[in-house]
mmCIF file of the N, C-alpha and C atoms, coordinates in Angstrom:
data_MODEL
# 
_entry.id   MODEL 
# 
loop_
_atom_site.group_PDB 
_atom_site.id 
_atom_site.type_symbol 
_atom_site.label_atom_id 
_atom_site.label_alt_id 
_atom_site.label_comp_id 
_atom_site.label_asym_id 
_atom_site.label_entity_id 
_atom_site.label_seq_id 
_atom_site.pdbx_PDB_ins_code 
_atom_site.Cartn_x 
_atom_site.Cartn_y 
_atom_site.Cartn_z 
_atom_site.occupancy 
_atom_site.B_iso_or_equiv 
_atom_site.pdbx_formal_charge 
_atom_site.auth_seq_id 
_atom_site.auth_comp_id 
_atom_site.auth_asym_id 
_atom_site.auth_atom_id 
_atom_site.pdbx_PDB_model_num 
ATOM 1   N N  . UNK A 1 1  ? -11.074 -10.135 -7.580  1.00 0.00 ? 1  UNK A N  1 
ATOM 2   C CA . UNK A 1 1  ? -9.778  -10.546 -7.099  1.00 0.00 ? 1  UNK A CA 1 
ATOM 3   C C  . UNK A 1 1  ? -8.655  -9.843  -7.874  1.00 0.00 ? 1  UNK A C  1 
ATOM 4   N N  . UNK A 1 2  ? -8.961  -9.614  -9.042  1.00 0.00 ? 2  UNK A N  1 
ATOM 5   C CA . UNK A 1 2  ? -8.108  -8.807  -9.663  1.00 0.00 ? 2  UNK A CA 1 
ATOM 6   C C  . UNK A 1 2  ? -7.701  -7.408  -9.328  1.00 0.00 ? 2  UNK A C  1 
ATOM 7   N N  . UNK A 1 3  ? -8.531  -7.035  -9.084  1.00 0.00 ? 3  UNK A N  1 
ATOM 8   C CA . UNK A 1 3  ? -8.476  -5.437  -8.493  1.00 0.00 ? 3  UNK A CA 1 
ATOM 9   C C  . UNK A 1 3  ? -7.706  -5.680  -7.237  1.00 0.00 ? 3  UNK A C  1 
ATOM 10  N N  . UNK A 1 4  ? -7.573  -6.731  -6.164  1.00 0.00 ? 4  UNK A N  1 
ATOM 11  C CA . UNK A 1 4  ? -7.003  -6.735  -4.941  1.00 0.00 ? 4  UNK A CA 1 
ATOM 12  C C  . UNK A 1 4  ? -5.463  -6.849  -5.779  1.00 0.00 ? 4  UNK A C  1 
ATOM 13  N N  . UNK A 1 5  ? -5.162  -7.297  -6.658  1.00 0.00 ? 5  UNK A N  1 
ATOM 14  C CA . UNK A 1 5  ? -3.677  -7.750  -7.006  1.00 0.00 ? 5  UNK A CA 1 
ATOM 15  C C  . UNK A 1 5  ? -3.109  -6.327  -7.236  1.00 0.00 ? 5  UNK A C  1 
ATOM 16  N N  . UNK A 1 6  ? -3.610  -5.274  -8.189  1.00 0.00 ? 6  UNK A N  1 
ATOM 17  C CA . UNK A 1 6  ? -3.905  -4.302  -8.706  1.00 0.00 ? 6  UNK A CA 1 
ATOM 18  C C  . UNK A 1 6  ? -3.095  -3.220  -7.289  1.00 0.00 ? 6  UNK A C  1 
ATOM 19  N N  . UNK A 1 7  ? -4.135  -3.625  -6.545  1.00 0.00 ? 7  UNK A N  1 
ATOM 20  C CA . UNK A 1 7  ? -3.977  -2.862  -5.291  1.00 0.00 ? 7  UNK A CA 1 
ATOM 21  C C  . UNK A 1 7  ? -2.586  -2.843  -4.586  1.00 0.00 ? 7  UNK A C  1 
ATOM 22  N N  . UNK A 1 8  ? -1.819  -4.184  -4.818  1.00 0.00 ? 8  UNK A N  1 
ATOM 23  C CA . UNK A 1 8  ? -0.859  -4.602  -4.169  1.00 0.00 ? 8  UNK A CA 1 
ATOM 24  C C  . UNK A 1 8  ? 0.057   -3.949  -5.180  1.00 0.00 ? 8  UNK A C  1 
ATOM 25  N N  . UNK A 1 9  ? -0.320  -4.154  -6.631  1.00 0.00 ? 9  UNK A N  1 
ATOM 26  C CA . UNK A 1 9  ? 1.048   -3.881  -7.382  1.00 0.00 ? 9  UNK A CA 1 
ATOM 27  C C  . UNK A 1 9  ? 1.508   -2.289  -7.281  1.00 0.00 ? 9  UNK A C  1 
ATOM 28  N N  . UNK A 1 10 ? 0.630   -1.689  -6.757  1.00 0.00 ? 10 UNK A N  1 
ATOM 29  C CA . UNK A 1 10 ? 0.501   -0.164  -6.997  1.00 0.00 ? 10 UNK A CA 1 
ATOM 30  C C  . UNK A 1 10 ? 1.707   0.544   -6.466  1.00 0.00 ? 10 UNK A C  1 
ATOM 31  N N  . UNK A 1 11 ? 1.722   0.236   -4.942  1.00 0.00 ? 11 UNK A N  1 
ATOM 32  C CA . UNK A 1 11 ? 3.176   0.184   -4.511  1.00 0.00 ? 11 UNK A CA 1 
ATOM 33  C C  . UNK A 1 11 ? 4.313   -0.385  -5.017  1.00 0.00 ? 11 UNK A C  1 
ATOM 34  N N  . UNK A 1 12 ? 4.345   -1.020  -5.205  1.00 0.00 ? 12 UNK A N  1 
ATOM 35  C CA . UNK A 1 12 ? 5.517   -1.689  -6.250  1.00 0.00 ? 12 UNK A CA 1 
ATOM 36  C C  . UNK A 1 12 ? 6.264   -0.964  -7.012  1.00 0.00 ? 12 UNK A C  1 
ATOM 37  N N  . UNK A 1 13 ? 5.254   -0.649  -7.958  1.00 0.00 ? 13 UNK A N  1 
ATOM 38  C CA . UNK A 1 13 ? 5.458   -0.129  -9.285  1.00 0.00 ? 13 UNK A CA 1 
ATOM 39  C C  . UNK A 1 13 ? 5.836   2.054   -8.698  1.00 0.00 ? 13 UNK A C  1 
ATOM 40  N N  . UNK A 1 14 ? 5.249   2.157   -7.554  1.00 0.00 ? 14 UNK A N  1 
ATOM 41  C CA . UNK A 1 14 ? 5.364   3.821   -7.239  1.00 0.00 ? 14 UNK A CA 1 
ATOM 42  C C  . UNK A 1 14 ? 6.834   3.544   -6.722  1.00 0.00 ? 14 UNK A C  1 
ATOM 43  N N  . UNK A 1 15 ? 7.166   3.121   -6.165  1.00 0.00 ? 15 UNK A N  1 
ATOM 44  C CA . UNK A 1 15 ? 8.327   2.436   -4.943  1.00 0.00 ? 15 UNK A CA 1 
ATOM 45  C C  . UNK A 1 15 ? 9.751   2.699   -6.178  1.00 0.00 ? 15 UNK A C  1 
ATOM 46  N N  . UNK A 1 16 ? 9.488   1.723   -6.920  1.00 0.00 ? 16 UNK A N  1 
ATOM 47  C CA . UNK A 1 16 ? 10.304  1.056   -8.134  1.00 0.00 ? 16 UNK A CA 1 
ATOM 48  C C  . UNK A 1 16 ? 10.833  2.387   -9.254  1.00 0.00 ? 16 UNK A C  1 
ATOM 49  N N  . UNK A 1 17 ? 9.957   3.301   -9.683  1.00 0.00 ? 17 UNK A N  1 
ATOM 50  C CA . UNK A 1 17 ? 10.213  4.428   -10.130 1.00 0.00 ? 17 UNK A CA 1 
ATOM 51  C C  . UNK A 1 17 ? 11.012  5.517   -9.392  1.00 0.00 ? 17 UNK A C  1 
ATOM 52  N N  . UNK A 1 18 ? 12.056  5.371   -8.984  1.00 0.00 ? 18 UNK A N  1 
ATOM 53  C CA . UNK A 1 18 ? 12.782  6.079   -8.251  1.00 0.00 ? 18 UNK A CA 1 
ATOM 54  C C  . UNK A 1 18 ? 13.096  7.458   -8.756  1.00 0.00 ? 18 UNK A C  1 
ATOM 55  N N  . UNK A 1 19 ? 13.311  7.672   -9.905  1.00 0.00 ? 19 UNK A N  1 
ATOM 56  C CA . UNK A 1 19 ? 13.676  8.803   -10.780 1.00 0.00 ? 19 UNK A CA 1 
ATOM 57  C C  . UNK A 1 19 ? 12.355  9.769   -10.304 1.00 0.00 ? 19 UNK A C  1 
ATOM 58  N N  . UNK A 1 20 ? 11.374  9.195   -10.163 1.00 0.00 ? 20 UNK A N  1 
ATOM 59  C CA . UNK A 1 20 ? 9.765   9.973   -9.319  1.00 0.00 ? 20 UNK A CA 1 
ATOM 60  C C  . UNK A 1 20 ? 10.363  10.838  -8.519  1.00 0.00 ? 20 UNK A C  1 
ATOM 61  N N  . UNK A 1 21 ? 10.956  10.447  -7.476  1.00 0.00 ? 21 UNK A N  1 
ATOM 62  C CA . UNK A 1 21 ? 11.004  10.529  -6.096  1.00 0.00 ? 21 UNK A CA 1 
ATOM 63  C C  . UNK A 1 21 ? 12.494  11.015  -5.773  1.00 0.00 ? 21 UNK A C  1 
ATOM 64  N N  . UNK A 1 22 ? 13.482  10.333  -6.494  1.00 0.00 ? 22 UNK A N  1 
ATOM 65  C CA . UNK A 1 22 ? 14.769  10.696  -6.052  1.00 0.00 ? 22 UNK A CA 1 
ATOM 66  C C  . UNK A 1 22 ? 15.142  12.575  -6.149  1.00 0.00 ? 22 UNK A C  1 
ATOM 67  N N  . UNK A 1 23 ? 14.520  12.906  -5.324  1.00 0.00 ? 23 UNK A N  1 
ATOM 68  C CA . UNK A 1 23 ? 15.284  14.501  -5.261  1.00 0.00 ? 23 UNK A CA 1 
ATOM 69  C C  . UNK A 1 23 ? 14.996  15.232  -3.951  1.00 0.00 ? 23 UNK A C  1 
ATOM 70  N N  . UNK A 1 24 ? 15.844  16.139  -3.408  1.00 0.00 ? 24 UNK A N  1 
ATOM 71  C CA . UNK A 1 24 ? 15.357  17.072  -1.805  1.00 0.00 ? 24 UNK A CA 1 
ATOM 72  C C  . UNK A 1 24 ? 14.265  17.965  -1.920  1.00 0.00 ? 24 UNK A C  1 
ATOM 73  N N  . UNK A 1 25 ? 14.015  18.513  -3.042  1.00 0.00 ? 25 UNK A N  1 
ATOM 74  C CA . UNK A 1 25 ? 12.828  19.252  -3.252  1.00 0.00 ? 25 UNK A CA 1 
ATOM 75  C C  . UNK A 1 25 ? 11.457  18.807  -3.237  1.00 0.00 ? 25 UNK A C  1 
ATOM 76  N N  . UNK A 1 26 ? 10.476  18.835  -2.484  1.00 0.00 ? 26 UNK A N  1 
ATOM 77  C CA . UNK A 1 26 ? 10.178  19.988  -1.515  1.00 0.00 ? 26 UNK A CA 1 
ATOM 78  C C  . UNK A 1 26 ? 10.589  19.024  -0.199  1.00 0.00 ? 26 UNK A C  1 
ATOM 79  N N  . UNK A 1 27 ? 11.082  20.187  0.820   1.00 0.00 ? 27 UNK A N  1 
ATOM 80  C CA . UNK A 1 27 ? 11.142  19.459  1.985   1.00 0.00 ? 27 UNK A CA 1 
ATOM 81  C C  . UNK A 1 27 ? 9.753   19.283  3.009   1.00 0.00 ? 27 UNK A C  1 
ATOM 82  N N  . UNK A 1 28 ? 9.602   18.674  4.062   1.00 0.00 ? 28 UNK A N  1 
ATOM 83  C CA . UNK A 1 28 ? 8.925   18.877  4.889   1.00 0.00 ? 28 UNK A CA 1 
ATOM 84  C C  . UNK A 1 28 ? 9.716   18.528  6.763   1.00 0.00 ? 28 UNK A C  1 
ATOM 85  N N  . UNK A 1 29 ? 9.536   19.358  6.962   1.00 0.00 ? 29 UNK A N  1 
ATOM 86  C CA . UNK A 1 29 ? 9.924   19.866  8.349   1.00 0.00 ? 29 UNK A CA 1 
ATOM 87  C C  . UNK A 1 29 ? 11.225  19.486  8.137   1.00 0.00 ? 29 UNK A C  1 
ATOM 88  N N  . UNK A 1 30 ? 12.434  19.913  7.588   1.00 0.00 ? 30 UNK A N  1 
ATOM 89  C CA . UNK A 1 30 ? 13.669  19.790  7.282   1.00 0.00 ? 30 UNK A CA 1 
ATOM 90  C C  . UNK A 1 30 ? 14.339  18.442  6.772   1.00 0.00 ? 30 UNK A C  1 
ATOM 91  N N  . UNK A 1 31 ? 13.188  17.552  6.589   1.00 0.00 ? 31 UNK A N  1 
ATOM 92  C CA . UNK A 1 31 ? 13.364  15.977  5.611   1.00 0.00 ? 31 UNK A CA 1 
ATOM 93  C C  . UNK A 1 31 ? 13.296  16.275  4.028   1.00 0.00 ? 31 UNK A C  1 
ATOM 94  N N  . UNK A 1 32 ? 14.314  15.539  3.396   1.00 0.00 ? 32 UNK A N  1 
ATOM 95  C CA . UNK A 1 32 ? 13.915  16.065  1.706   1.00 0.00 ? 32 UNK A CA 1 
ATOM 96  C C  . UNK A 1 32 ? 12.619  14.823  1.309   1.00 0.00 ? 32 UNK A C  1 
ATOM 97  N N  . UNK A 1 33 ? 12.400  15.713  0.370   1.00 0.00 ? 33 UNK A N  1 
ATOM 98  C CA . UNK A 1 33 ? 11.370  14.841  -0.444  1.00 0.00 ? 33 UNK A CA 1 
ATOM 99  C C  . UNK A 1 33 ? 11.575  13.519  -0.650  1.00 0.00 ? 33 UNK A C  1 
ATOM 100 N N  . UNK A 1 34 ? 12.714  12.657  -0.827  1.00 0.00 ? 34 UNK A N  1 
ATOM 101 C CA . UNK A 1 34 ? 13.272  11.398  -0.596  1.00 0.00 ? 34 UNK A CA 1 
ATOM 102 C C  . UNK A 1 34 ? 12.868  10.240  0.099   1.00 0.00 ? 34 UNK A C  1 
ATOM 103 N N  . UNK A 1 35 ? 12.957  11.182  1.628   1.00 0.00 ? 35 UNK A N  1 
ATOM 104 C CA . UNK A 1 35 ? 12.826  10.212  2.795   1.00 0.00 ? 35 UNK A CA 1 
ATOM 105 C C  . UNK A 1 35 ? 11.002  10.458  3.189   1.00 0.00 ? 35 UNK A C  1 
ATOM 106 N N  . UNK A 1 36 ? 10.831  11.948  2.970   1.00 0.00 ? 36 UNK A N  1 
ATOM 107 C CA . UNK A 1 36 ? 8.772   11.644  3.330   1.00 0.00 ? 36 UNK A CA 1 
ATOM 108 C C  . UNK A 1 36 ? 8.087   10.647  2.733   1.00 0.00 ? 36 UNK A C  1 
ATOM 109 N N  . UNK A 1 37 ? 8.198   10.895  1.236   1.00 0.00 ? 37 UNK A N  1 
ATOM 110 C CA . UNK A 1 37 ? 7.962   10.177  0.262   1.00 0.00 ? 37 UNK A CA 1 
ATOM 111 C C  . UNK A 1 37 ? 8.110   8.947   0.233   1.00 0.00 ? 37 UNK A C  1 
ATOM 112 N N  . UNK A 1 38 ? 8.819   8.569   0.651   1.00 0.00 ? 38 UNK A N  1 
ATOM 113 C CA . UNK A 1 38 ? 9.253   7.010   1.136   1.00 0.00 ? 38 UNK A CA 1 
ATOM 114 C C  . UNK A 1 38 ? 8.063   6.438   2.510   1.00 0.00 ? 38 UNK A C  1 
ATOM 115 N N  . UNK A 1 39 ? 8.300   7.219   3.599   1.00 0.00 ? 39 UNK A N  1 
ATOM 116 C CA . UNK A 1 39 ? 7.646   7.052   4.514   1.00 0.00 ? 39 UNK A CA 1 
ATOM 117 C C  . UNK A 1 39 ? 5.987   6.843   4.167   1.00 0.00 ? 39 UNK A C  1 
ATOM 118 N N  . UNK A 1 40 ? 5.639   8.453   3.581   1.00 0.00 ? 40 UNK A N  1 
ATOM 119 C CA . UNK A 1 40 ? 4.300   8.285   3.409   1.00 0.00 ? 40 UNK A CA 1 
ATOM 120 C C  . UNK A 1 40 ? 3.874   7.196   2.659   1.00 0.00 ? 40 UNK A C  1 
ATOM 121 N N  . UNK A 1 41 ? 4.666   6.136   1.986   1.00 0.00 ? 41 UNK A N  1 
ATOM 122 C CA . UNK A 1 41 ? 4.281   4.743   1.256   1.00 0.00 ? 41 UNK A CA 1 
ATOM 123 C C  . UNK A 1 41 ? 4.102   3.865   2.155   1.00 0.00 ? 41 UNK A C  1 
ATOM 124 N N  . UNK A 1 42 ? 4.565   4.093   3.663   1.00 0.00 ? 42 UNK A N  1 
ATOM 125 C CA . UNK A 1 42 ? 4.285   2.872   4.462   1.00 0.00 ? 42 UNK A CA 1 
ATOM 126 C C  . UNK A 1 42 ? 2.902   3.054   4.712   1.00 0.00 ? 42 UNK A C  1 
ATOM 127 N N  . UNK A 1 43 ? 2.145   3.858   4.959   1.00 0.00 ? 43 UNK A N  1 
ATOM 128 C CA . UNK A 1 43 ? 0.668   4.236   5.282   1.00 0.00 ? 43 UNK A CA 1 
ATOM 129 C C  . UNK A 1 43 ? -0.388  4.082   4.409   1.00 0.00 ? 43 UNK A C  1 
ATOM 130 N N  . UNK A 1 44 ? 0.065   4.648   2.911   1.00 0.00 ? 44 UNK A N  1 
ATOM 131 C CA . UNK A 1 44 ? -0.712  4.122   1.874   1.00 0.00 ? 44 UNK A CA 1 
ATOM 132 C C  . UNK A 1 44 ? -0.500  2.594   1.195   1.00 0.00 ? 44 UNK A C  1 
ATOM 133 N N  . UNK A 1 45 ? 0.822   2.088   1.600   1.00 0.00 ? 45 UNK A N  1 
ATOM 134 C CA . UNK A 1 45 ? 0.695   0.792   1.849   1.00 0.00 ? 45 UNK A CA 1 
ATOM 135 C C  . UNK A 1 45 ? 0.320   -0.332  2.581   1.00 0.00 ? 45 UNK A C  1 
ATOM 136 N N  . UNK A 1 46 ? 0.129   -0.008  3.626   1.00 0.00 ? 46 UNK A N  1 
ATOM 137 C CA . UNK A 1 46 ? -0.818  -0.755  4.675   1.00 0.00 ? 46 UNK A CA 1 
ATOM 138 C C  . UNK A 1 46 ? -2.444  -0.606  4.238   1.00 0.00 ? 46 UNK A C  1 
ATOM 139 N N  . UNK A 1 47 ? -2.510  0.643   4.408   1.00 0.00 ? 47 UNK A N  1 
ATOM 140 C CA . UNK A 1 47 ? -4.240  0.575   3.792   1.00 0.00 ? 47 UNK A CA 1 
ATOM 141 C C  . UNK A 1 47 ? -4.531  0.529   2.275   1.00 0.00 ? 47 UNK A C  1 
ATOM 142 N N  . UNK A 1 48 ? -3.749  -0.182  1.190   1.00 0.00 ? 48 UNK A N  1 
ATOM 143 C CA . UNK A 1 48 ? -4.243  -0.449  0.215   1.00 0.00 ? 48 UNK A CA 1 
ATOM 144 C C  . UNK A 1 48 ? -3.908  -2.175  0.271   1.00 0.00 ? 48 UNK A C  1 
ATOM 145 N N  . UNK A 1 49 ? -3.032  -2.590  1.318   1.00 0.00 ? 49 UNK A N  1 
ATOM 146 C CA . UNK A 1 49 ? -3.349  -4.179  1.854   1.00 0.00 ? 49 UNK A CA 1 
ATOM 147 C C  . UNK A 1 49 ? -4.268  -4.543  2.413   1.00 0.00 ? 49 UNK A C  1 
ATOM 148 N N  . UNK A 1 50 ? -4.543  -3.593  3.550   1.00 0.00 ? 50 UNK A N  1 
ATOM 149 C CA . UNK A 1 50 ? -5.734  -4.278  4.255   1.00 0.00 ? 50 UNK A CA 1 
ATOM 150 C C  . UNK A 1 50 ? -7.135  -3.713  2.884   1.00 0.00 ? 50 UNK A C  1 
ATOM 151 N N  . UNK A 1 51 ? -7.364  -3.066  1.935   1.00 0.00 ? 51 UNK A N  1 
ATOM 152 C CA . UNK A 1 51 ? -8.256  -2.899  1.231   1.00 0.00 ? 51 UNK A CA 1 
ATOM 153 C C  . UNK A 1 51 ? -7.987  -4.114  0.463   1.00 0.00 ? 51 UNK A C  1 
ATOM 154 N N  . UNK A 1 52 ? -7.207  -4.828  -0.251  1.00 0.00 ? 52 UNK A N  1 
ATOM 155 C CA . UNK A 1 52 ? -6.893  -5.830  -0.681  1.00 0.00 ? 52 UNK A CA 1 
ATOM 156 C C  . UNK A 1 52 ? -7.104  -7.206  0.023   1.00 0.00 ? 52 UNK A C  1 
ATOM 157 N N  . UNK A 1 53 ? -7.180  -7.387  0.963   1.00 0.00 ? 53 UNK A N  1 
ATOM 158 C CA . UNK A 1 53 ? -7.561  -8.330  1.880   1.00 0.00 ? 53 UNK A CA 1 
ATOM 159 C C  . UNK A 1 53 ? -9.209  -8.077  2.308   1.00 0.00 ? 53 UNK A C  1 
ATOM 160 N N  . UNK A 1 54 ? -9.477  -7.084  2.526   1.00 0.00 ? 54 UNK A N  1 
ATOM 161 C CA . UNK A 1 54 ? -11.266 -7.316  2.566   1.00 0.00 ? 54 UNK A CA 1 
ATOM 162 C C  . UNK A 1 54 ? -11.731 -7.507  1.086   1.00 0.00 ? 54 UNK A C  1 
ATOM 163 N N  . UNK A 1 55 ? -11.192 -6.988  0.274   1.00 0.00 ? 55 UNK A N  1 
ATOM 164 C CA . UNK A 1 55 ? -12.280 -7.225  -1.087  1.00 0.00 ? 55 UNK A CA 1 
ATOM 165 C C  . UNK A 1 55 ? -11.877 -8.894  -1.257  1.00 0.00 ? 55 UNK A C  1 
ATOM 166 N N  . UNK A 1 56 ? -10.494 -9.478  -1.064  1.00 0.00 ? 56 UNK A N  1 
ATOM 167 C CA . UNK A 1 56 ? -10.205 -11.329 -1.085  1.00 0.00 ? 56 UNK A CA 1 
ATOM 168 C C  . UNK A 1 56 ? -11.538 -11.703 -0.334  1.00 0.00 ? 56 UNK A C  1 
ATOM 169 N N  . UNK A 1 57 ? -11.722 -11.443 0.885   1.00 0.00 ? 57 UNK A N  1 
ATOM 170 C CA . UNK A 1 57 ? -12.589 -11.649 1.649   1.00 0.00 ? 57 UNK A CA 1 
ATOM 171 C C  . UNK A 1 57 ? -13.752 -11.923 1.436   1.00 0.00 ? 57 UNK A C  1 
ATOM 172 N N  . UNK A 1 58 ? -14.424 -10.753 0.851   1.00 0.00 ? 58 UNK A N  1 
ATOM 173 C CA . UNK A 1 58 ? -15.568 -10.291 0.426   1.00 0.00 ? 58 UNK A CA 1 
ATOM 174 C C  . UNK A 1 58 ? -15.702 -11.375 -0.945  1.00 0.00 ? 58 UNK A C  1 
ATOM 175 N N  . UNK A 1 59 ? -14.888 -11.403 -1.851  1.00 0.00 ? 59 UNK A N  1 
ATOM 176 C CA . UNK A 1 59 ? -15.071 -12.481 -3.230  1.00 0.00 ? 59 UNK A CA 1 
ATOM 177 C C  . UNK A 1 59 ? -14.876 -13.940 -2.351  1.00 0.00 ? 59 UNK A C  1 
ATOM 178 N N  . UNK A 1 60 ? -14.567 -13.952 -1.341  1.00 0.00 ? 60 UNK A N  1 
ATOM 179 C CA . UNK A 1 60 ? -14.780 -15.698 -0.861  1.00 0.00 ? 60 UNK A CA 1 
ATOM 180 C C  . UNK A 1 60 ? -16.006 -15.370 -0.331  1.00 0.00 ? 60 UNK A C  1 
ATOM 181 N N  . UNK A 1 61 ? -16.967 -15.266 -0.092  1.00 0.00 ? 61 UNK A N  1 
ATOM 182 C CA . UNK A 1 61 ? -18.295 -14.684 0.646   1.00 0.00 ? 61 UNK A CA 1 
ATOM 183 C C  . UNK A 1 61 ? -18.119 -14.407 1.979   1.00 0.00 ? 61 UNK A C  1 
ATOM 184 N N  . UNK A 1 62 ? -16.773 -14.202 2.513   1.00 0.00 ? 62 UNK A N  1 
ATOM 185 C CA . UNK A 1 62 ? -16.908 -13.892 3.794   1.00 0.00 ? 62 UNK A CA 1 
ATOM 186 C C  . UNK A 1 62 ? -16.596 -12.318 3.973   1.00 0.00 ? 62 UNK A C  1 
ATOM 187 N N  . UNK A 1 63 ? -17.596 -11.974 5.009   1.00 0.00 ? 63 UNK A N  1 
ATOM 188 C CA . UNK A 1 63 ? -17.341 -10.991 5.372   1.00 0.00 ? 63 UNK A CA 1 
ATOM 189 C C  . UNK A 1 63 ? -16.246 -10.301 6.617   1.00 0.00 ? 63 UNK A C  1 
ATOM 190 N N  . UNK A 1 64 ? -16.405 -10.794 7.571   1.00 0.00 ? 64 UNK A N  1 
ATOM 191 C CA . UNK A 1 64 ? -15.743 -11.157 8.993   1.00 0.00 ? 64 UNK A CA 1 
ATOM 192 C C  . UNK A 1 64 ? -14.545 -12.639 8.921   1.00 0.00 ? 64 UNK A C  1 
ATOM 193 N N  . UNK A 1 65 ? -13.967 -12.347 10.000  1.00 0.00 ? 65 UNK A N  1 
ATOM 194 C CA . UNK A 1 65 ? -13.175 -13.290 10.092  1.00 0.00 ? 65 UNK A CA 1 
ATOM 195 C C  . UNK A 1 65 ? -12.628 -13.870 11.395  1.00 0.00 ? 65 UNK A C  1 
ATOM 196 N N  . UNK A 1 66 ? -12.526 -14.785 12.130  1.00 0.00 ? 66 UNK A N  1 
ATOM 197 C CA . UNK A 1 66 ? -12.698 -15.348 13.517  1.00 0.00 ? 66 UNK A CA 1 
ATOM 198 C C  . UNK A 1 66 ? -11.514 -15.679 13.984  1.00 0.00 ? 66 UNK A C  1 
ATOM 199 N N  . UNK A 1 67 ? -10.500 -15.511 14.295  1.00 0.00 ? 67 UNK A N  1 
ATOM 200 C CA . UNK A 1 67 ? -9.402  -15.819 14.702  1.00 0.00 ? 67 UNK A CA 1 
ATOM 201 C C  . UNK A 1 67 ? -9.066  -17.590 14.802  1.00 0.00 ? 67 UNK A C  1 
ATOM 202 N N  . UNK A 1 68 ? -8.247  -18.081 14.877  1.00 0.00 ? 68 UNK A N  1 
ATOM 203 C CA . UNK A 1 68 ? -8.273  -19.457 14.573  1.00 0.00 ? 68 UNK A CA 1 
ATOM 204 C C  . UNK A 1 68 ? -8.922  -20.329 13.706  1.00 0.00 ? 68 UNK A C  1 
ATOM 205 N N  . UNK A 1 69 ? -9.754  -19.115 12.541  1.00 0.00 ? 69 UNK A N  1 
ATOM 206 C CA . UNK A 1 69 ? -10.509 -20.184 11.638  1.00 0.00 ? 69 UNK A CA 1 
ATOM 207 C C  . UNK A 1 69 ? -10.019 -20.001 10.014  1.00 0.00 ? 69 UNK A C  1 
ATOM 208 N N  . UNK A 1 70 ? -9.637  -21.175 9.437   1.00 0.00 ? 70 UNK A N  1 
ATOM 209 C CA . UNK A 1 70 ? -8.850  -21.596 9.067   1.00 0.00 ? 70 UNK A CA 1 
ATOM 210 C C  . UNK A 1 70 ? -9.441  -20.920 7.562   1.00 0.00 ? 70 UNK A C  1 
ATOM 211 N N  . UNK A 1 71 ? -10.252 -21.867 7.292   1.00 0.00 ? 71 UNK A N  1 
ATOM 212 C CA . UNK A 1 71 ? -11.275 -20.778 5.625   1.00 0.00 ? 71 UNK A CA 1 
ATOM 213 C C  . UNK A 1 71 ? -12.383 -20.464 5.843   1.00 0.00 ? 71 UNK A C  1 
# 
């Protein structure tokens, strides 16, 4: 369960370091480094949630999960 928290803070903490990230160099397809960089966190943030949510999963012994069921 720890490692799922881990997972969550990761973004956080990349997000939060702005001095990282704050500059136009390098561009991609005429976007500065700023705004990709930003973006590409929505993607590696979704799939290091949903990786964070199966390993919760997985430490409650469930594997699957059924819509309307509660635990």
């Amino acid at each position: 369960m720890a490692l799922a928290g881990v997972l969550l803070l990761v973004p956080i903490l990349a997000l939060l370091w702005v001095p990282s990230y704050a500059k136009v160099d390098p561009e991609l397809f005429g976007f500065p480094f700023f705004f990709w960089y930003q973006f590409l966190w929505v993607f590696i943030c979704s799939a290091l949630t949903y990786t964070a949510y199966r390993l919760t999963l997985s430490a409650r012994g469930k594997t699957t999960h059924k819509v309307g069921e509660d635990t």
